[in-house]
C-alpha positions as MATLAB code, in Angstrom:
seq = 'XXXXXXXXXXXXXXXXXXXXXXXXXXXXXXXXXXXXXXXXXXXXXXXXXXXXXXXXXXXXXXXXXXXXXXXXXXXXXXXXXXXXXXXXXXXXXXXXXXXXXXXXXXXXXXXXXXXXXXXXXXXXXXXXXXXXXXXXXXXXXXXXXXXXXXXXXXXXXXXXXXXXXXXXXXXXXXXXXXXXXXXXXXXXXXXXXXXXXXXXXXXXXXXXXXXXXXXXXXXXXXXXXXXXXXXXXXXXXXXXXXXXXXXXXXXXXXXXXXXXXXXXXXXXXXXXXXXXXXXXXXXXXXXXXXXXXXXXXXXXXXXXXXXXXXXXXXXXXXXXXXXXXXXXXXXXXXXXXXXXXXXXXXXXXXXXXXXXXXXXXXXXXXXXXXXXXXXXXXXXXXXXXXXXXXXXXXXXXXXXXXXXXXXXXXXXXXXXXXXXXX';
ca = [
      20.730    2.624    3.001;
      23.568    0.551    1.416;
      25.206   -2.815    1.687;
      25.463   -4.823    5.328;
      22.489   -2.317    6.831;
      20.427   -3.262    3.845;
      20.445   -6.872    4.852;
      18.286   -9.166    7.323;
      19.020  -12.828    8.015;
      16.399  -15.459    8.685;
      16.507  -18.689   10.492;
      13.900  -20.677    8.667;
      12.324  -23.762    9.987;
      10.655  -22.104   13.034;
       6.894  -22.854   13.778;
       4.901  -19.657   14.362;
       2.040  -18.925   17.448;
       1.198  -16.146   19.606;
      -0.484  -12.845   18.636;
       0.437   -9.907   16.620;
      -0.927   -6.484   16.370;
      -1.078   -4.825   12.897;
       0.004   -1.819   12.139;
      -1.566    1.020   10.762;
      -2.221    1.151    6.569;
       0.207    2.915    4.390;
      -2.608    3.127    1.694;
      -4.803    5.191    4.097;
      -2.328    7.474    6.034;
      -0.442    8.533    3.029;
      -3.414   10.278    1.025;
      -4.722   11.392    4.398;
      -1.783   13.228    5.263;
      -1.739   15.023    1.896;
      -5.682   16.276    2.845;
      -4.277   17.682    6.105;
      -2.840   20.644    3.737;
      -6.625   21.497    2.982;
      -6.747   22.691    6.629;
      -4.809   26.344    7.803;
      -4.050   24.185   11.272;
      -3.143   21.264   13.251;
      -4.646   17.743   12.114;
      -3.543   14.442   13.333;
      -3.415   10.851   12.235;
      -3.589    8.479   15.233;
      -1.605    5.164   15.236;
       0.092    6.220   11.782;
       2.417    3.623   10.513;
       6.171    4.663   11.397;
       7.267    3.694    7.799;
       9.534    4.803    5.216;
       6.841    5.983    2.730;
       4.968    8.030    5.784;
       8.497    9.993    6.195;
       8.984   10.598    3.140;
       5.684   12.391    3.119;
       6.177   14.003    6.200;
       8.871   15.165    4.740;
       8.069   16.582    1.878;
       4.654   18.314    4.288;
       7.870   19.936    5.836;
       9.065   20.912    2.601;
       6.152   22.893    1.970;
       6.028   24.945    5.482;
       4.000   22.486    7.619;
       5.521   21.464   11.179;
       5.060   17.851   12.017;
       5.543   16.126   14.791;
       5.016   11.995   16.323;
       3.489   11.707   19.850;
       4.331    8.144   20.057;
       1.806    6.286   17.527;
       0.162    9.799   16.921;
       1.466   12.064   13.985;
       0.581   15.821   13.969;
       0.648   17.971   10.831;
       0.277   21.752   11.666;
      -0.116   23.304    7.807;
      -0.803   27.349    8.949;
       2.053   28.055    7.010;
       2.496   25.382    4.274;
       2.107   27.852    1.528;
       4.892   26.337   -0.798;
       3.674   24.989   -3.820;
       6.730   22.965   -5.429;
       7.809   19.239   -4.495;
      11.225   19.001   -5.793;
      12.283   15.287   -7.692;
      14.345   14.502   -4.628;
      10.877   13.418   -2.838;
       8.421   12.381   -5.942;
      11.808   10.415   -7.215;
      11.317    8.130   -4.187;
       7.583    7.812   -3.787;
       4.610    7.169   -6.824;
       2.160    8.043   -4.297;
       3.547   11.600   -3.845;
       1.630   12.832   -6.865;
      -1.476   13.319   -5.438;
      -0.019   15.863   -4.101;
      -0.965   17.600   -6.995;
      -4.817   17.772   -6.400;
      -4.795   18.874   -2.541;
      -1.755   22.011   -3.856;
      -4.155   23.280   -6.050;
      -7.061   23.176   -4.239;
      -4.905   25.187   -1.448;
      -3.039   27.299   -3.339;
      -4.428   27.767   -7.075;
      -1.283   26.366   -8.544;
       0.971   23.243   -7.583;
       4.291   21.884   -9.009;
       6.151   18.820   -8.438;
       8.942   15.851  -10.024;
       7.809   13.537  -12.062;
       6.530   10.457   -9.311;
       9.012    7.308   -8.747;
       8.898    4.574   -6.569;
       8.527    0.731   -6.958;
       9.714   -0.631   -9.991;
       7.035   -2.863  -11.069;
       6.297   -2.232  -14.189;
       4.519    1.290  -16.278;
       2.138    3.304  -13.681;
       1.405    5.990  -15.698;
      -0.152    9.250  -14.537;
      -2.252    9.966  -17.681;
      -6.028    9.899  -15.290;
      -4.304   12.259  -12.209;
      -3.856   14.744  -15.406;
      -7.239   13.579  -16.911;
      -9.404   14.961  -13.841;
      -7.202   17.893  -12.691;
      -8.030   19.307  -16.381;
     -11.115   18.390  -15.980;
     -11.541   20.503  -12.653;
      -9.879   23.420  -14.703;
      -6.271   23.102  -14.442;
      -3.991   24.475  -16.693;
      -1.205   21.759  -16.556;
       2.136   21.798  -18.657;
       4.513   19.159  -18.610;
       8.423   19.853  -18.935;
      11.874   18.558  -17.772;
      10.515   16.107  -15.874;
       8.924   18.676  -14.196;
       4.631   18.563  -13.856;
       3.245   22.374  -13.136;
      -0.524   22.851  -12.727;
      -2.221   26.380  -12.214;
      -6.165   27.116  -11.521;
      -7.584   30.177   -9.430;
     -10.315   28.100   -8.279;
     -10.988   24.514   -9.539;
     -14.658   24.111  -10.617;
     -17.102   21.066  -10.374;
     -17.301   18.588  -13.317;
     -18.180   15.419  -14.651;
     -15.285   12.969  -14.843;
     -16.055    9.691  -16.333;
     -12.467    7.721  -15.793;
     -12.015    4.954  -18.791;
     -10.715    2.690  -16.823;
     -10.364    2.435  -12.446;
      -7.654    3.714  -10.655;
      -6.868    4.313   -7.070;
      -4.479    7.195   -7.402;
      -6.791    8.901   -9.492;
      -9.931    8.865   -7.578;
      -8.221   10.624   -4.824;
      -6.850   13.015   -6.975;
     -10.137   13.980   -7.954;
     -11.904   13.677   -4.431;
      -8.744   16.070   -2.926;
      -9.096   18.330   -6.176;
     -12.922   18.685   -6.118;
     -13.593   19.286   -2.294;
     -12.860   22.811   -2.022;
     -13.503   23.197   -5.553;
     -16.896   25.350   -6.915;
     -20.125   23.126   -7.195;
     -20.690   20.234   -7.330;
     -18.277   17.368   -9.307;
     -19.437   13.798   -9.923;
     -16.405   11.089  -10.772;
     -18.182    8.337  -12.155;
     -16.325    4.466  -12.559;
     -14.171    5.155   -9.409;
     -12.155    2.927   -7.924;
     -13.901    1.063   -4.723;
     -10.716    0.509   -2.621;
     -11.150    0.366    1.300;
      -8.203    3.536    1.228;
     -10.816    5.707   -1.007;
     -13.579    5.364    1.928;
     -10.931    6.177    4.693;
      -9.927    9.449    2.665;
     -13.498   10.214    2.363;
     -14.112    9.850    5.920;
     -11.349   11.787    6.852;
     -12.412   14.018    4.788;
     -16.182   14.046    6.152;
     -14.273   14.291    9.481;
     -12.867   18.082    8.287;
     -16.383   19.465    6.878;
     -16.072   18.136    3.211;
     -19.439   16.775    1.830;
     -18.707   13.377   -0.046;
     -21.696   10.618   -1.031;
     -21.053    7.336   -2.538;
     -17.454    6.308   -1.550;
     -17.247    2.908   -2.258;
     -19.590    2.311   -5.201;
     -18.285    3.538   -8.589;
     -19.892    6.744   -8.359;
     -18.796    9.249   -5.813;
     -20.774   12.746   -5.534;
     -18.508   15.674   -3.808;
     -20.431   19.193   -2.955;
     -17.715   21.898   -2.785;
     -17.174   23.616    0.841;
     -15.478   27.139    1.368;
     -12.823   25.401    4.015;
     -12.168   22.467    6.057;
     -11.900   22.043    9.669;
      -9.202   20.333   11.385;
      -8.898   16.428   10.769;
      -8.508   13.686   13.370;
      -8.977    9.968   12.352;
      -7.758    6.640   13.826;
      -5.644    5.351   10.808;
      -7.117    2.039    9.934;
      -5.092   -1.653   10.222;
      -3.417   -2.549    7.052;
      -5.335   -5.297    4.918;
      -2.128   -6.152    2.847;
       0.318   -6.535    6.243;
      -2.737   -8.355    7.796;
      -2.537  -10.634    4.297;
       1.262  -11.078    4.809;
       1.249  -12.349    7.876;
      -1.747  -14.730    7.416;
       0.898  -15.869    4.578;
       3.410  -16.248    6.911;
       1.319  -18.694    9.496;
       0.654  -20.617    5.630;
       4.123  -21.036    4.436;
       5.033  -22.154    8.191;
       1.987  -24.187    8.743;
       1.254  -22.472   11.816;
      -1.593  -21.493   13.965;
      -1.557  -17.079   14.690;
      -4.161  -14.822   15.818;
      -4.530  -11.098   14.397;
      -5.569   -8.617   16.992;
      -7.240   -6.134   15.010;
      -7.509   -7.272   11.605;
      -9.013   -4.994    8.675;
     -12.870   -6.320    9.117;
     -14.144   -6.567    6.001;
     -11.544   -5.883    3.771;
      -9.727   -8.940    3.200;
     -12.453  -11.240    1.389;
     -11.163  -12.050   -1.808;
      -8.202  -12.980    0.028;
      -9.274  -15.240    2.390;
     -11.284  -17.239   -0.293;
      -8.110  -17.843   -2.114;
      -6.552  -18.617    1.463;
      -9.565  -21.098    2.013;
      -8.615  -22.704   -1.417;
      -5.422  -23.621   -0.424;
      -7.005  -25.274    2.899;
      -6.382  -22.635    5.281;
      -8.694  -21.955    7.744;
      -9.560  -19.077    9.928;
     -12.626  -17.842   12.840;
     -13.515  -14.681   14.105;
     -13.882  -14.289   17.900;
     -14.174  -11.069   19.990;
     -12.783   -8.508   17.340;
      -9.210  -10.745   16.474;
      -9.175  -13.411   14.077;
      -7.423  -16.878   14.531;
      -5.536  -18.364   11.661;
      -4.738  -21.724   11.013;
      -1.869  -22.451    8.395;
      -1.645  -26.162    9.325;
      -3.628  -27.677    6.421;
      -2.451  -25.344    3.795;
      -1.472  -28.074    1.041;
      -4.213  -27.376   -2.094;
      -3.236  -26.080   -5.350;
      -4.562  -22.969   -6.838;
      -5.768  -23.535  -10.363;
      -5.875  -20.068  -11.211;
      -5.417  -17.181   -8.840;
      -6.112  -13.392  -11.270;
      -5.546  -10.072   -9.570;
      -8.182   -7.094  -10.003;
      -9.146   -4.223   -8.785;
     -11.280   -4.096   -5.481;
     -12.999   -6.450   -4.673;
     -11.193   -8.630   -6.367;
      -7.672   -9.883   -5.290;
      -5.259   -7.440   -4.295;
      -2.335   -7.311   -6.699;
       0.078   -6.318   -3.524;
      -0.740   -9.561   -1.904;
       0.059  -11.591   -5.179;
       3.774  -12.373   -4.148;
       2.784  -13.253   -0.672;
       0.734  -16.055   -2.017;
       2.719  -17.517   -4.847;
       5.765  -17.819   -2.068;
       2.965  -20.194   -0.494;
       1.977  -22.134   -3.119;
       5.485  -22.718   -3.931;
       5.364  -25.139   -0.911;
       2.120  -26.276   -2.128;
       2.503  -30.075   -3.950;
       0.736  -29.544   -7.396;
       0.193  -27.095   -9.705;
      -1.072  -23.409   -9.490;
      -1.357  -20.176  -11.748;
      -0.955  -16.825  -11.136;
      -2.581  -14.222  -13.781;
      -1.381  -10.912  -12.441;
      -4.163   -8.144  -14.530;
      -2.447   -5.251  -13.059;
       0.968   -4.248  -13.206;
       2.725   -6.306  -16.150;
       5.834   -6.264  -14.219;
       5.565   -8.125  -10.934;
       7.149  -11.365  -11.091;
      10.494   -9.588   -9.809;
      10.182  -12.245   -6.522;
      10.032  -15.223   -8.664;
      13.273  -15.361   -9.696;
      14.630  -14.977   -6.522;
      12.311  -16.958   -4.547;
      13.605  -20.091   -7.237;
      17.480  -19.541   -5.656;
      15.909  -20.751   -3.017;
      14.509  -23.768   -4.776;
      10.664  -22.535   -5.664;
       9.409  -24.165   -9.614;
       8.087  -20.651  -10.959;
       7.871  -20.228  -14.822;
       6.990  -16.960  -15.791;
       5.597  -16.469  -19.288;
       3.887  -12.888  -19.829;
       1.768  -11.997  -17.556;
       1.362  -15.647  -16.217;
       3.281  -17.725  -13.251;
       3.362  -21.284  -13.594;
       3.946  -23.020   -9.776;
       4.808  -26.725   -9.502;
       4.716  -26.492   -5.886;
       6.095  -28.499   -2.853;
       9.801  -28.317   -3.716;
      11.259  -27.834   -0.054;
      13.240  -24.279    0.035;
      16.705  -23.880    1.505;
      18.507  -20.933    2.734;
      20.194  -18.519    0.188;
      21.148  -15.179   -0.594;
      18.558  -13.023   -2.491;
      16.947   -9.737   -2.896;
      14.275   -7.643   -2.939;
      13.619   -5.286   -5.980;
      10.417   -4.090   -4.451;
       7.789   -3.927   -1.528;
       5.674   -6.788   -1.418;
       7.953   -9.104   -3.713;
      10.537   -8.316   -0.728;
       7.935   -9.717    2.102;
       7.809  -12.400   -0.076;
      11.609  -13.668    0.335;
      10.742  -13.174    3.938;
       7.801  -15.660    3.879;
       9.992  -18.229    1.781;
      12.837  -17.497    4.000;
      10.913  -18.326    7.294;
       9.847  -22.164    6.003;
      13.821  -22.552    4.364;
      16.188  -24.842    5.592;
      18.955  -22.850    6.638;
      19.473  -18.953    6.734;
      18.593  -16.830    4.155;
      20.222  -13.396    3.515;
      17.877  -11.007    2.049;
      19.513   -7.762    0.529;
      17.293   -4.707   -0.251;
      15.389   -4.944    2.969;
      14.928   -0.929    2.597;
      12.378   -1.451    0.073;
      10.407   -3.889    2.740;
      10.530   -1.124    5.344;
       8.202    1.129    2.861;
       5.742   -0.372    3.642;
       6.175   -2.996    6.810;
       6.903   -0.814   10.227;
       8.194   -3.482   12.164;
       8.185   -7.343   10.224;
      11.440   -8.517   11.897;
      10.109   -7.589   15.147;
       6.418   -8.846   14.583;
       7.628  -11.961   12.848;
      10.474  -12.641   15.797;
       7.156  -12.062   18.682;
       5.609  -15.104   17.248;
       8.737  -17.217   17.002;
      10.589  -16.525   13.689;
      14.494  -15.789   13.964;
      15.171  -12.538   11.953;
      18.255  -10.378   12.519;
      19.176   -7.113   11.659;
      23.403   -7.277   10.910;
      23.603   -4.639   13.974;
      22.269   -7.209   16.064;
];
């Protein structure tokens, strides 16, 4: 996508109410669809995300022999005859999360090779523990031309102690070990919601997994799966974004279906700032209207702790915040690429190292700017919808990665967002 169809426009200044549904999670669908190639049949995801990162998977399922197809929310993944092993760059190039890839083509076909993984650039996201517990399963894996080819008959059980947690690499070694021989324990796992929907999944086909969600996760090795059918989860980090969005507006919203559970460490920081929320009947209301607290310090982590991807999202807020508040981002030492642009539009953000310094309440004003990645992107949309003015926001390909429909969604509860083929 290039130039004028790369672009959105937003109205800011509207106040925000109504309802909004959220979508399905791009963290869950995308390692589930890459377990559906442990199964010789049809699975299906239901109410998958229709998102850029969930075709470029499909895609690359395609790629290797499988036939996909949508049913409206419902995608079906028939792998009979996905007996290709190689993902060319032209797919990994595009998409980090493509490499675990890696675990499920070995499992299924004793060897596996694919391009070196791309994606968002925020900052080094090295693939050193995928490698770590593939070897440890028994791969053979040699590294060359950018090119990452792993070999193993039959991966066996092991012991995998990771040195330090990492999504990606958990479900490497869950995908790796479940058709593997015996048993393999992966001890200081991560604990994200995404590993327990995998696992379920997972359970769902036949595979026997204990301990998902605690840092030590037990997985017996099965002969085969059995076809897979889950209902894909609602995304925590969209369900965070818009919660931002009723913040930054000072608006009262009500989620439909949000991620139960999953959202704590969030909504503390949230409460912080003076927002407030209630459950009732399943949805949860949101109230943005007294959002007007500094955060002293706000430090990402790994689950449970704050979600990194919601970490632009909520410095766009307490730009509008009067007083002081610090960011300490712990996990990716390059995502501050919103902060720049969200100070065109007249945010006080200081970024030394891995710190952001926010002398908040400076009122925002329309202006061009643009999105270098995901969530940094849905954060010019945030600062955008409580401008003065219309803002242009450029890259808006990188926010449809991982947002199915925020123009739409935002525009149902009273925004003004336009596509430039509107």
């Amino acid at each position: 996508m290039n130039g004028l169809d790369d672009r959105i426009y937003i109205e800011g200044g509207h106040q925000l109410k109504g309802s909004i549904r959220i979508q399905g999670s791009k963290n869950a669908a995308l390692p589930m669809m890459a377990a559906s190639l442990l199964h010789r049949g049809v699975s299906v995801l239901k109410g998958c995300p229709r998102i850029a990162d969930v075709f470029c998977m499909e895609e690359i399922l395609q790629n290797l022999g499988a036939v996909t197809w949508w049913e409206n929310q419902d995608l079906y993944m028939d792998c009979e005859n996905a007996d290709k092993w190689s993902v060319p760059f032209l797919f990994t190039g595009k998409m980090r999360s493509s490499v675990i890839l890696l675990g499920a083509l070995l499992a299924r076909n004793g060897k596996g090779s694919l391009g070196y993984p791309g994606g968002c650039v925020i900052g080094k996201r090295p693939i050193d523990l995928h490698l770590l517990v593939l070897r440890k399963l028994g791969a053979v894996i040699t590294e060359e031309a950018g090119l990452l080819m792993a070999e193993c008959p039959r991966l066996q059980g092991t012991v995998v102690s990771f040195p330090k947690r990492s999504v990606g690499a958990t479900q490497q070694g869950i995908l790796g070990a479940v058709l593997a021989e015996g048993k393999t324990v992966l001890e200081n796992c991560a604990r994200e919601p995404e590993i327990q929907w995998l696992c379920r999944y997972l359970r769902s086909m036949g595979a026997k997994i204990e301990g998902d969600g605690t840092d030590r996760i037990c997985i017996y090795g099965v002969e085969r799966l059995k076809a897979g059918s889950m209902q894909v989860p609602p995304d925590r980090i969209v369900a965070g974004t818009y919660i931002c969005a009723a913040a930054i507006t000072r608006s009262q919203i009500t989620l439909e279906n949000p991620p139960e559970g999953e959202l704590e460490a969030f909504l503390e920081v949230y409460r912080k700032m003076g927002g407030q929320y209630k459950g009732n009947s399943g949805k949860l209301l949101v109230n943005g209207e007294h959002v007007q607290k500094p955060v002293e310090l706000l430090e990402t982590a790994v689950y449970p702790g704050f979600p990194t991807d919601l970490q632009s999202p909520v410095m766009a807020v307490l730009a509008t915040v009067k007083g002081r508040s610090c960011i300490r981002e712990n996990v990716f030492e390059d995502r501050y690429k919103a902060a720049q642009q969200l100070v065109k539009m007249g945010a006080d953000i200081r970024v030394q190292g891995k710190e952001a310094v926010i002398h908040g309440g400076k009122e925002f004003h329309g202006a061009i700017v643009t999105a270098w990645e995901l969530r940094g992107g849905a954060a010019l949309i945030l600062g955008a919808l409580c401008a003065k003015g219309v803002t242009v926001l450029e890259g808006y390909s990188y926010v449809q990665r991982g947002y199915e429909h925020i123009c739409q969604d935002l525009n149902t509860l009273g925004a003004a967002v336009k596509r430039m083929q509107e």
